[in-house]
C-alpha positions in Angstrom: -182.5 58.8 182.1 -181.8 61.8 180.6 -181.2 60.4 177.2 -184.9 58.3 177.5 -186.6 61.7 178.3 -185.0 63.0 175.4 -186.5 60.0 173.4 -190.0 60.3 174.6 -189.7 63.8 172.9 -189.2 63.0 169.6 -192.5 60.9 170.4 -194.1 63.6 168.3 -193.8 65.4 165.1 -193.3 68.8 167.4 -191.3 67.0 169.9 -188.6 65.7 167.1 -188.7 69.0 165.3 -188.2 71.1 168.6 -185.4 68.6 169.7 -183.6 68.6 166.4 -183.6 72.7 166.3 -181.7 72.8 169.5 -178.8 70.7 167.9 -179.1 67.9 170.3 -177.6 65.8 167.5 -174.3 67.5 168.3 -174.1 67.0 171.4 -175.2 63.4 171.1 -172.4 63.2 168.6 -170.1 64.3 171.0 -171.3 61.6 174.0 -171.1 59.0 171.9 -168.0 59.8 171.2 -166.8 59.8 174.6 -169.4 57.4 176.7 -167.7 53.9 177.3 -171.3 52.5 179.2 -173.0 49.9 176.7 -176.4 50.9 178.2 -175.7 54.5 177.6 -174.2 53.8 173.9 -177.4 52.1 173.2 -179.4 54.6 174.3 -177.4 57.1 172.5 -177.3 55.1 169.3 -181.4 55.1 168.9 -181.9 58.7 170.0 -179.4 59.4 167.1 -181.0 57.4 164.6 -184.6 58.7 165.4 -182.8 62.1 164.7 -181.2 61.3 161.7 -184.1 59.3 160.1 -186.6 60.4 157.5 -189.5 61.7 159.2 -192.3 59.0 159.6 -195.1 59.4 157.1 -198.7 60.7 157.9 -200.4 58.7 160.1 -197.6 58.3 162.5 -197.2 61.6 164.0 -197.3 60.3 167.2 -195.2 57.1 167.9 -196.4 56.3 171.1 -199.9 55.6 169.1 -198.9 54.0 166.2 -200.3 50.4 165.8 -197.6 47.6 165.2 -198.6 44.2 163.7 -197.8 41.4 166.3 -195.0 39.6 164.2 -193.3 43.0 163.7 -193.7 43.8 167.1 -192.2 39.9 168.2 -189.4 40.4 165.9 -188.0 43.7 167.3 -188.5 42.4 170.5 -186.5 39.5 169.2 -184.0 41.7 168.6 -184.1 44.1 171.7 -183.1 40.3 173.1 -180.2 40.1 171.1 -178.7 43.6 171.2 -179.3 43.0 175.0 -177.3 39.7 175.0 -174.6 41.3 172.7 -174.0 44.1 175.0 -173.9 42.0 178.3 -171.3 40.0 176.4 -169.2 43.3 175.9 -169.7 43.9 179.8 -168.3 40.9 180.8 -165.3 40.8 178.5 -164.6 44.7 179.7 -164.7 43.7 183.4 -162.7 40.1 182.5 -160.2 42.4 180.8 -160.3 45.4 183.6 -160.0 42.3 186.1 -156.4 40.9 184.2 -155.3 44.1 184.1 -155.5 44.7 188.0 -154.3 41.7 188.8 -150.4 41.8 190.0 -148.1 40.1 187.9 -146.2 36.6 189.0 
């Protein structure tokens, strides 16, 4: 939750300039680092790139209000589903793996 908050932030050009002057990128570094949760790795991944990436041109100072064409909008939505399905996969071959692990030997 706390890593969404952070992202509706950088929401505006004050918001990603105050976030980026407290050197949250550090410490997202470090999490990332650390963090074994695919829903949190995620989560940290796009906070990271909205911090790293160019700042958006004029016009687009506030993402929340920024019109996106309805193909663009259906592709990333495309692949929200994908990165979704890609990381549930990971979940189940951790817990398949976790579950082998616990299981006594014969």
């Amino acid at each position: 939750m706390l890593l969404e908050a952070i992202m509706l932030l950088t929401a505006t050009k004050a918001g990603r300039h105050a976030v980026r002057e407290k050197g949250t990128y550090l410490v997202l570094r470090e999490l990332h680092r650390w963090e074994r949760e695919p829903d949190v790795l995620a989560a940290c991944e796009k906070l990271i790139q909205v911090l790293i990436g160019d700042e958006p041109g004029p016009g687009m100072e506030n993402l929340l209000e920024v019109s996106i064409p309805e193909d663009v909008e259906q592709q990333l939505q495309c692949l929200d589903r994908e990165e979704e399905e890609r990381w549930q996969r990971e979940r189940e071959e951790r817990r398949e793996a976790q579950e082998q692990h616990e299981e006594p030997s014969r």
